[in-house]
C-alpha positions as CSV (number, residue, x, y, z in Angstrom):
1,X,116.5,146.2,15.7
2,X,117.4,144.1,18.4
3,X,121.6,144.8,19.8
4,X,124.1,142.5,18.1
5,X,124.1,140.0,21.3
6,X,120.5,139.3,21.2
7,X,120.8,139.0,17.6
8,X,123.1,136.0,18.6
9,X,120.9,135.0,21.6
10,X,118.1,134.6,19.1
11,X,120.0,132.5,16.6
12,X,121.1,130.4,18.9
13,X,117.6,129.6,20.1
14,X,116.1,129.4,16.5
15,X,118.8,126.3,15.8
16,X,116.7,124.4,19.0
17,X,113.5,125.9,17.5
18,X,114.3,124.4,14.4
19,X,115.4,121.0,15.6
20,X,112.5,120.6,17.6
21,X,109.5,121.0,14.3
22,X,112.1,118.4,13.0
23,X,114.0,120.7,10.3
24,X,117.5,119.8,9.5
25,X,119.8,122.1,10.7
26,X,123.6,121.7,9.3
27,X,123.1,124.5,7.0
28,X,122.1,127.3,9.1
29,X,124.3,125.9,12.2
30,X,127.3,126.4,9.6
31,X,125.9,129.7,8.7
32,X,125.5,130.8,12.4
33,X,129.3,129.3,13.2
34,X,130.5,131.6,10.5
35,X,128.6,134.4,11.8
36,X,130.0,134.2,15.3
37,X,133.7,134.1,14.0
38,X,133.3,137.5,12.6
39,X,134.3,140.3,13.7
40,X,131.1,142.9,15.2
41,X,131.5,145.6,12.1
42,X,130.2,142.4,9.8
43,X,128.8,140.2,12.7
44,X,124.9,141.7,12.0
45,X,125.0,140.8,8.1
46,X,126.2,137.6,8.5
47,X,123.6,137.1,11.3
48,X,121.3,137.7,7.7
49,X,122.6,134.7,6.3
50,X,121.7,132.9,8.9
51,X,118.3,133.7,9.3
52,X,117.7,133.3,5.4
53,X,119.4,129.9,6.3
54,X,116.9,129.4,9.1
55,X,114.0,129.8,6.4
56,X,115.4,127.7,3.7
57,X,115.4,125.0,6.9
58,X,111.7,125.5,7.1
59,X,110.9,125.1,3.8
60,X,112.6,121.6,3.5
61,X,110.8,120.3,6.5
62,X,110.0,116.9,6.6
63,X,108.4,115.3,9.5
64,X,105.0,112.7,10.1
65,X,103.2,115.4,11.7
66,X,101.0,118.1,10.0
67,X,101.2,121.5,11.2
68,X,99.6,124.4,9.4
69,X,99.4,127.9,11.0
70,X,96.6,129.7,9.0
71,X,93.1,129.0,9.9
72,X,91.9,127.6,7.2
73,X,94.1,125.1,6.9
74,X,93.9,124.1,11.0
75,X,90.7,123.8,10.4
76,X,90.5,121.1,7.3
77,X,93.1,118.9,9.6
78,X,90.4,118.8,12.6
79,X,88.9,115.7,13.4
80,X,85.2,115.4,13.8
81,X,83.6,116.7,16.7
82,X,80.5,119.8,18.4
83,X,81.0,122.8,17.4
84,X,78.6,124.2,19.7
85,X,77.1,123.1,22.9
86,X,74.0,124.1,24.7
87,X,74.4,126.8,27.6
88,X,72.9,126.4,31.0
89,X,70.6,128.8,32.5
90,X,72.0,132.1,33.3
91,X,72.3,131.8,36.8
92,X,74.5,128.3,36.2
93,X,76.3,130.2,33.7
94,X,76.9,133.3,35.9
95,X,78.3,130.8,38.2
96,X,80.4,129.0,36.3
97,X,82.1,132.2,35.0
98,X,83.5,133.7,38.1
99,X,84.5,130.6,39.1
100,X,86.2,131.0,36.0
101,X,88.2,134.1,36.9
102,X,88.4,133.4,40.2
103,X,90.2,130.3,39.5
104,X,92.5,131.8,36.8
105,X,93.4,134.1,39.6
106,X,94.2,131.9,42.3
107,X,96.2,129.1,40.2
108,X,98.2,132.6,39.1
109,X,98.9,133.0,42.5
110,X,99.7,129.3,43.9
111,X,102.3,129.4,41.4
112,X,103.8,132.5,41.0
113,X,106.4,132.3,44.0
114,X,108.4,129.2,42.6
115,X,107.6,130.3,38.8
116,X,110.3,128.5,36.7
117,X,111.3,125.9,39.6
118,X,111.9,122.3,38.8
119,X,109.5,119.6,40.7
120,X,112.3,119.0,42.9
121,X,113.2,122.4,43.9
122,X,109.1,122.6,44.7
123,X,109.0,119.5,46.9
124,X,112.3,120.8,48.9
125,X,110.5,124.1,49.9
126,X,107.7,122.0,50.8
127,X,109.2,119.0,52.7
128,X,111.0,122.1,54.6
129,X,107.7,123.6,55.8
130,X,106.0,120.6,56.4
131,X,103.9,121.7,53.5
132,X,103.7,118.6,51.0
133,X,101.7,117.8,49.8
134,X,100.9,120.8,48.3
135,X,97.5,122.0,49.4
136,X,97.1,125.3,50.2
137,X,99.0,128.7,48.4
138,X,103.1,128.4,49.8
139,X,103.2,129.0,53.8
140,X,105.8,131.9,54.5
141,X,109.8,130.3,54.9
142,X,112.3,132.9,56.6
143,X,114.9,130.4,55.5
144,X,114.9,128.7,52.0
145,X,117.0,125.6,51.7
146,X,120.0,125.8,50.2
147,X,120.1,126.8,46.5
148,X,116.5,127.5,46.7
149,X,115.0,131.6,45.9
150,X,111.5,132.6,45.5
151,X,110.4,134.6,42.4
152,X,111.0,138.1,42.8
153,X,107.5,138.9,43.4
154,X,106.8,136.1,45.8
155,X,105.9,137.9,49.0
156,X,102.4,138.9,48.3
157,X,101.6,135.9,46.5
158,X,102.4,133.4,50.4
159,X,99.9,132.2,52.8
160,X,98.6,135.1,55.2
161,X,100.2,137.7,52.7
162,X,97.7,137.7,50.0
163,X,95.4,140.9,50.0
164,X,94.1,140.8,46.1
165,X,94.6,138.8,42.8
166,X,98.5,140.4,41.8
167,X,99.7,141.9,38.4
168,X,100.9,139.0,36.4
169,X,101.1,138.3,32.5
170,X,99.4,135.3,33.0
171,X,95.9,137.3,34.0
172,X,96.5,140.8,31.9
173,X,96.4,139.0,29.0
174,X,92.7,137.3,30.1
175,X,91.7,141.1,30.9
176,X,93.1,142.4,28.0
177,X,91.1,139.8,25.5
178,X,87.6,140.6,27.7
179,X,88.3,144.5,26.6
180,X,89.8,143.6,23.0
181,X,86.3,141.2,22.5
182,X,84.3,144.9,23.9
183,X,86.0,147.2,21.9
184,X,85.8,145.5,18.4
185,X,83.4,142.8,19.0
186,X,83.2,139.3,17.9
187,X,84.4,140.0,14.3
188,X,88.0,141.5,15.8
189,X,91.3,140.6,13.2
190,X,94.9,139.9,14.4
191,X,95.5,143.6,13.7
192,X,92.8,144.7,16.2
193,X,94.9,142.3,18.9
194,X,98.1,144.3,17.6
195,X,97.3,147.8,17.9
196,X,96.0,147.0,21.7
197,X,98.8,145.7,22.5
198,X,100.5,148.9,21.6
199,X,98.2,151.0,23.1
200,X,97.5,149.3,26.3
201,X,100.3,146.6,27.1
202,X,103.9,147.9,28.3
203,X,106.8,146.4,26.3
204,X,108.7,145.4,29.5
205,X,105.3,143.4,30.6
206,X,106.2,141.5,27.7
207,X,108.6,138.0,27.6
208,X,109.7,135.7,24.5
209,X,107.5,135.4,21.3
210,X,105.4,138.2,23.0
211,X,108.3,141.0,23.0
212,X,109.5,139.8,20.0
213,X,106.6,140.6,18.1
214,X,106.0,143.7,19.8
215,X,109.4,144.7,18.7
216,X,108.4,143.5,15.1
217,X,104.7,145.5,15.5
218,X,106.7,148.8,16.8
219,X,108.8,148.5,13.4
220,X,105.6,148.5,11.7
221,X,105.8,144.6,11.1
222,X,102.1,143.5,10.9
223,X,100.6,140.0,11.3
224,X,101.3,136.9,10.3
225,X,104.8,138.2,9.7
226,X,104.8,139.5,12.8
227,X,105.1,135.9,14.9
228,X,108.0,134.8,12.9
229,X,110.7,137.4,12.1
230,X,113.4,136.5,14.4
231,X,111.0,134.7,16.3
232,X,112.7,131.5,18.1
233,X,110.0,131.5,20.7
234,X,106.5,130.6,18.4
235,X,106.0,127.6,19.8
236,X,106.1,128.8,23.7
237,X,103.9,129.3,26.0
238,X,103.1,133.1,25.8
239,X,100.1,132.3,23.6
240,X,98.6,129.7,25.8
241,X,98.1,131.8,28.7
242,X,96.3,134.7,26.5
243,X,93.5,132.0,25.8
244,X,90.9,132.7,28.8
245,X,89.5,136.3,28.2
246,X,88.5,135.1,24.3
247,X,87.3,131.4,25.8
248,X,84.9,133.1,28.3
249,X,83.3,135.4,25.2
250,X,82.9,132.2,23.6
251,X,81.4,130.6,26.4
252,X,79.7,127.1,24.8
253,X,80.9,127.6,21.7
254,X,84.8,125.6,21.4
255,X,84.7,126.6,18.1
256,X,84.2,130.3,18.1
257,X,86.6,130.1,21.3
258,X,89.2,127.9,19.1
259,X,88.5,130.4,16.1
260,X,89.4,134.0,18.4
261,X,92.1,132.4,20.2
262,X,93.5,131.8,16.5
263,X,93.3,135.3,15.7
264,X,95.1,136.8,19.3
265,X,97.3,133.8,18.3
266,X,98.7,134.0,15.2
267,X,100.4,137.6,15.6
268,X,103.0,136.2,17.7
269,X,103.6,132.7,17.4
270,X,103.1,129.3,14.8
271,X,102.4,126.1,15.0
272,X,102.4,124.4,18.4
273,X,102.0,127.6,20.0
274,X,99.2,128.7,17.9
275,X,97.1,125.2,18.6
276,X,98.1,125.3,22.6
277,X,96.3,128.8,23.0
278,X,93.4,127.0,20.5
279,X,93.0,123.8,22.6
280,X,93.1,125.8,26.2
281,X,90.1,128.4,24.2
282,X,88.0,125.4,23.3
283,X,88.9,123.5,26.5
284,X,87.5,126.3,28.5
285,X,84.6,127.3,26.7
286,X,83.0,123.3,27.0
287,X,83.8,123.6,30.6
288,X,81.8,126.5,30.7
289,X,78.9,124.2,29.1
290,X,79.6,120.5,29.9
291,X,80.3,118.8,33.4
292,X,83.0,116.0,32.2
293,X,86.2,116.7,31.9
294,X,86.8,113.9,29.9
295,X,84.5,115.0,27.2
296,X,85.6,118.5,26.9
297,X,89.0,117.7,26.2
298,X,88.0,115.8,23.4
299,X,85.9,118.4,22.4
300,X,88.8,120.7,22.4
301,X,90.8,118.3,20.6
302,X,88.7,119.0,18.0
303,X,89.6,122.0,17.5
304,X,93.0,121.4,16.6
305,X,95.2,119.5,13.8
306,X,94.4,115.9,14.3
307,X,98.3,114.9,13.4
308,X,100.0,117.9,15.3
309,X,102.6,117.3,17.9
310,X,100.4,119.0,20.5
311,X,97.2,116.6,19.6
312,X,99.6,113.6,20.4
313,X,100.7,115.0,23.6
314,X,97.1,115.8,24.7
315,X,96.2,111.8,24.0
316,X,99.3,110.4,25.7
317,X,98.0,112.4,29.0
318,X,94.4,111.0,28.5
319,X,96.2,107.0,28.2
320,X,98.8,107.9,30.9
321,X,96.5,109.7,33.5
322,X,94.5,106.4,34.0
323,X,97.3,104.3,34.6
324,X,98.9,105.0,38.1
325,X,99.8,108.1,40.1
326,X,100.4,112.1,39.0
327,X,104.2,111.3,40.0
328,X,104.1,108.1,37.3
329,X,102.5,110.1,35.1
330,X,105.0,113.4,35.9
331,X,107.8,110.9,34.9
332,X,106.5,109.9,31.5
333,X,106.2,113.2,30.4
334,X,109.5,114.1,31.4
335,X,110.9,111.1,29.6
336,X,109.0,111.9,26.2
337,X,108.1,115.9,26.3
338,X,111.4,117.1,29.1
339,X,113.7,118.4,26.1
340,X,111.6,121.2,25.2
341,X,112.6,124.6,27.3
342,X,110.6,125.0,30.4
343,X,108.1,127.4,29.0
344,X,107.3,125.7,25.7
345,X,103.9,125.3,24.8
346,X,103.7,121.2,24.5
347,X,105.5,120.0,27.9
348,X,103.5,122.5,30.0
349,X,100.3,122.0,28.7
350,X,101.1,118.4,29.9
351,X,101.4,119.2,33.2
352,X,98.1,120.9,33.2
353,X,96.4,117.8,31.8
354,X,98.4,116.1,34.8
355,X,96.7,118.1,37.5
356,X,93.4,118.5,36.1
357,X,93.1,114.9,35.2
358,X,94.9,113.2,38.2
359,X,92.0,115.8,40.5
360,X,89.4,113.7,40.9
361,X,87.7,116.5,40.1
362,X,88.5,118.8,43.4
363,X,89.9,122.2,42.7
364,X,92.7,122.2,45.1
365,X,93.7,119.2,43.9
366,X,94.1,120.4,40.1
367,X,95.6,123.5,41.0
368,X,98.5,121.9,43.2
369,X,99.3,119.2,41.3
370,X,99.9,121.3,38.0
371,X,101.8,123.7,40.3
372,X,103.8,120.7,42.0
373,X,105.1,119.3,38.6
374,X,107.6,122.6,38.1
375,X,108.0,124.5,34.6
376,X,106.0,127.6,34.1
377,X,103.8,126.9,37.2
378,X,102.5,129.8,37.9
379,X,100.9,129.9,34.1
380,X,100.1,126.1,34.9
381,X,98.2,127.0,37.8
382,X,96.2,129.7,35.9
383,X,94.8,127.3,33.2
384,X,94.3,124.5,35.5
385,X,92.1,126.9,37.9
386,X,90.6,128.2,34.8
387,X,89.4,125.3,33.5
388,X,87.9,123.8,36.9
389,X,86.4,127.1,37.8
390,X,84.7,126.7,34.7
391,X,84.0,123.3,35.1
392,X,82.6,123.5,38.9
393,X,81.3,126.7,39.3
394,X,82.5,129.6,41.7
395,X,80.2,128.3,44.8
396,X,81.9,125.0,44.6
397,X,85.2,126.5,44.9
398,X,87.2,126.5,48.4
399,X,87.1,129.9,50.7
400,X,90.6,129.3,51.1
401,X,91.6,130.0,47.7
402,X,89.2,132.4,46.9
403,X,88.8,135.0,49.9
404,X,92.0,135.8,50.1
405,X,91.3,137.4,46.8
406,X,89.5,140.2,47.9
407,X,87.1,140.0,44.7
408,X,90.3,142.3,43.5
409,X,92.7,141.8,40.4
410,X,95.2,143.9,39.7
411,X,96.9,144.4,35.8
412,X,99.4,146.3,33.9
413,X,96.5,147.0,31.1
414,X,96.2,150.6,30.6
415,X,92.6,151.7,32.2
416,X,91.9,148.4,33.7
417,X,94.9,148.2,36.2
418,X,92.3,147.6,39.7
419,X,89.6,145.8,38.5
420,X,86.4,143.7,40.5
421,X,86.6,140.3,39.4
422,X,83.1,139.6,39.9
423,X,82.7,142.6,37.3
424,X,84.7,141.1,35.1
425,X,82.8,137.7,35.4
426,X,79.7,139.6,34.4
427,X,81.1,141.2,31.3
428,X,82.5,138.0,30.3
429,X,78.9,136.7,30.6
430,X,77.5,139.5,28.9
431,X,79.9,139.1,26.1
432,X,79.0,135.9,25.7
433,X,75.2,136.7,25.5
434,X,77.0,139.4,22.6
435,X,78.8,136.1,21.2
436,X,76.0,133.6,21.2
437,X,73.1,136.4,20.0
């Protein structure tokens, strides 16, 4: 059981939660008001009514959109669209899979030191070192600007610092699916995803919806129920980033990609958060197959509810990316998507869409303008390089990204914590040989 405060902390975050699927909220505001003027011996079962409060507001929701978190029904709101696409030849394939990881890896990294920034914080740093536009990971800066501080693990991620691909969450997760798809192969259950977790992922790696289910798991609280007890965070990011190792087993396949990122899905978050780790899966495994970027997104966006609030967001970035500039575009999504918290699912998967559809289709140019636009960069960074990895192939990626590198990643999975990644490119392919058989 979490302590009393983050009891509160989490209340006060499901009323935004609430609010933003469009429940109504008076009740379970008054509820969490009359909790908080308690005293602490009767603070905790008051907190109760509040969360029963909380799922009274749920069931009386009434919005436009349609948002279903069990397969199934994701799956009768999809709109038309391949299920399946051919595969290249295995040497194209090979290819296009390490340029996979390698660009998962280097995104990570571009973003990592100014994780959580704002745009404008970014573009100080960068005016300040003669650095912007961004094109290259950050250049070392003895002296930040005022009011500026890199992430605490910034040092090894600068310019002339970087030795090997770091331990982030952002690219355990992507090793942790390649081992979860190995160890219980393609037929794997939200369970299966659970007791890894447990075995091989330390709590205090964990953030958000991810520790709060892992706190729900540990009290033997299994999937679904696991994603939404006490839960304010389904709809962030955390799921998102865990979609690349399950994409690349899927590799051709946005279906069977959509379908396994469902599964990892769905024991810690709902909804929006579900269909943003869905859309990434089936993103990534068309790249893998297709060469227009274009295409593949709308392949991917049919992979996911057809009236969800993510679906809408993915088509106002295919309208708004051909109108003007990333910075025009940057400013729509603020004005429409900029009230969700900064690692929510919907307004970063925006700024992914930015970079990778304002790049011309260049690598550095996807990477750095996702990274640019602020929020979660440095899981921005990590899709966008995942995606054009997969979509160009590892020989078409820049030395300057990739050598650094030293073909090393490093993770906080237990038994994988130095890996190759041009070993883990191959038993990605050879999964998805597994996969496709």
């Amino acid at each position: 059981m979490p302590s009393l405060q983050e009891q509160r902390n989490l209340a006060a975050a499901e009323l935004t939660q609430l609010a933003e699927e469009g429940a109504r909220t008076e009740e379970a505001a008054r509820a969490l008001k009359l909790a908080q003027e308690q005293d602490e011996a009767t603070q905790a079962e008051a907190l109760e009514v509040f969360w029963r409060e909380a799922v009274v507001a749920q069931e009386k929701l009434q919005t436009p959109y349609v948002e279903p978190s069990t397969l199934p029904e994701i799956q009768a709101e999809r709109p038309d669209g391949p299920r399946r696409l051919p595969l290249a030849d295995g040497d194209t394939l090979q290819d296009r899979m390490l340029g996979a990881w390698l660009g998962r890896c280097a995104g990570c990294m571009l973003g990592k030191p100014v994780e959580g920034w704002p745009r404008a914080h970014i573009e100080t740093l960068l005016q300040a070192a003669d650095a912007l536009p961004l094109d290259n990971y950050f250049p070392p800066v003895e002296d930040l600007p005022a009011g500026l501080q890199w992430h605490p693990s910034y040092h090894e991620c600068l310019r002339g610092n970087i030795t090997h691909g770091v331990r982030d969450d952002d690219t355990d997760y992507t090793v942790l699916g390649l081992h979860i798809l190995e160890a219980h192969g393609p037929q794997f259950e939200p369970r299966h995803v659970a007791q890894e977790w447990l075995l091989r992922l330390p709590y205090h790696k964990t953030y958000t919806a991810e520790r709060v289910a892992y706190r729900n798991l540990v009290n033997d609280v299994w999937p679904p129920e696991s994603a939404v007890v006490m839960n304010p965070y389904r709809e962030w990011i955390g799921a998102q980033i865990r979609a690349d190792g399950f994409a690349y087993g899927a590799a051709g396949w946005p279906e069977r990609a959509a379908d396994f990122a469902w599964r990892d899905a769905s024991i810690s978050h709902t909804k929006s958060g579900i269909y943003g780790e869905m859309f990434f899966a089936a993103l990534i495994a068309a790249c893998l197959a297709m060469d227009d970027l274009h295409a593949a997104i709308e392949v991917a966006l049919s992979e996911i509810p057809a009236r969800c609030r993510l679906a809408e967001a993915v088509r106002d970035m295919l309208a708004w990316c051909g109108e003007g500039s990333w910075e025009a575009t940057w400013d729509q999504v603020m004005a429409k998507y900029g009230h969700y918290h900064p690692v929510h699912t919907i307004n970063n998967a925006c700024l992914v869409l930015m970079g990778l559809l304002h790049s011309g289709g260049d690598f550095t140019q996807a990477i750095c303008i996702a990274v640019t636009g602020g929020l979660d960069t440095d899981c921005n960074g990590a899709t966008a390089g995942s995606v054009m990895g997969a979509l160009l192939g590892a020989r078409q990626l820049p030395a300057q990204w990739t050598e650094p590198l030293g073909d090393t990643l490093h993770s906080a999975i237990d038994g994988f914590t130095v890996n190759r990644i041009s070993d883990l490119a191959q038993r990605s392919v050879e999964m998805a040989e597994k996969v496709l058989s």
